[in-house]
C-alpha positions in Angstrom: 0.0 0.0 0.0 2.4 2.4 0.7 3.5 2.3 -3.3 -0.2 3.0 -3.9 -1.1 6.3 -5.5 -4.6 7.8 -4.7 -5.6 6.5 -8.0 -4.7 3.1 -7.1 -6.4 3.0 -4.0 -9.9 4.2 -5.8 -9.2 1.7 -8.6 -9.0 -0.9 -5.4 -12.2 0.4 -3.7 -14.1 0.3 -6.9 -13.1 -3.5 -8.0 -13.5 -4.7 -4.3 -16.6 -3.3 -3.7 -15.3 -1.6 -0.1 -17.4 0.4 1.5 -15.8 4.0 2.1 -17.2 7.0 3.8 -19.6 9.0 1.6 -19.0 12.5 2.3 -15.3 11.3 -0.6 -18.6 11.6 -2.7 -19.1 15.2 -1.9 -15.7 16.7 -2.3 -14.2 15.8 1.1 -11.2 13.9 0.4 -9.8 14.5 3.6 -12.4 13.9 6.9 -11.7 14.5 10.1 -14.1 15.7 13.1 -18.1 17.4 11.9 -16.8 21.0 12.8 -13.3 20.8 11.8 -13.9 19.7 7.9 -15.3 21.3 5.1 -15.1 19.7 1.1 -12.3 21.5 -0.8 -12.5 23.8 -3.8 -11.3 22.9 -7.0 -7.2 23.2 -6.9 -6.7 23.0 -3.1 -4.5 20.5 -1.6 -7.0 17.5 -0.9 -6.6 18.5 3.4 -6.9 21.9 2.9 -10.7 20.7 4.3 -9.2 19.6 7.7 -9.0 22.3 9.9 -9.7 25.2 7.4 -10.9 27.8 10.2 -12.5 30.5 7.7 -13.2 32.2 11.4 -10.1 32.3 13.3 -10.9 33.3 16.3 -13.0 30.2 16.5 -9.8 27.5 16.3 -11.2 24.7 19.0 -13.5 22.3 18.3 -14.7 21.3 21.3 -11.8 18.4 22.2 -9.7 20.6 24.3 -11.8 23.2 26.1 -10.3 24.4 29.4 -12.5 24.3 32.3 
């Protein structure tokens, strides 16, 4: 696998029949937590999705809060 390129690992996924997460579907190549992704735009590195923060001031997700 770690030979693979991406488009191997479709071409794999397709043939086998394995299921993957759907959201691949709907331009998230990358998925992490709900509020931390987003699907990419056309030309961005495929994790620019994962933790994108259009707001910065808004940069935790919920994990790490501080009491």
């Amino acid at each position: 696998l770690l030979a693979w390129s991406e488009k191997d690992v479709w071409k794999y996924i397709k043939e086998k029949d394995v299921p993957y997460n759907e959201l691949h579907d709907k331009g998230f190549p990358s998925i992490g937590c709900q509020p931390c992704t987003r699907a990419i735009k056309k030309g961005e590195d495929v994790r620019a999705g994962r933790w994108w923060w259009e707001q910065p001031e808004q940069k935790e997700c919920g994990l790490h809060i501080k009491d």
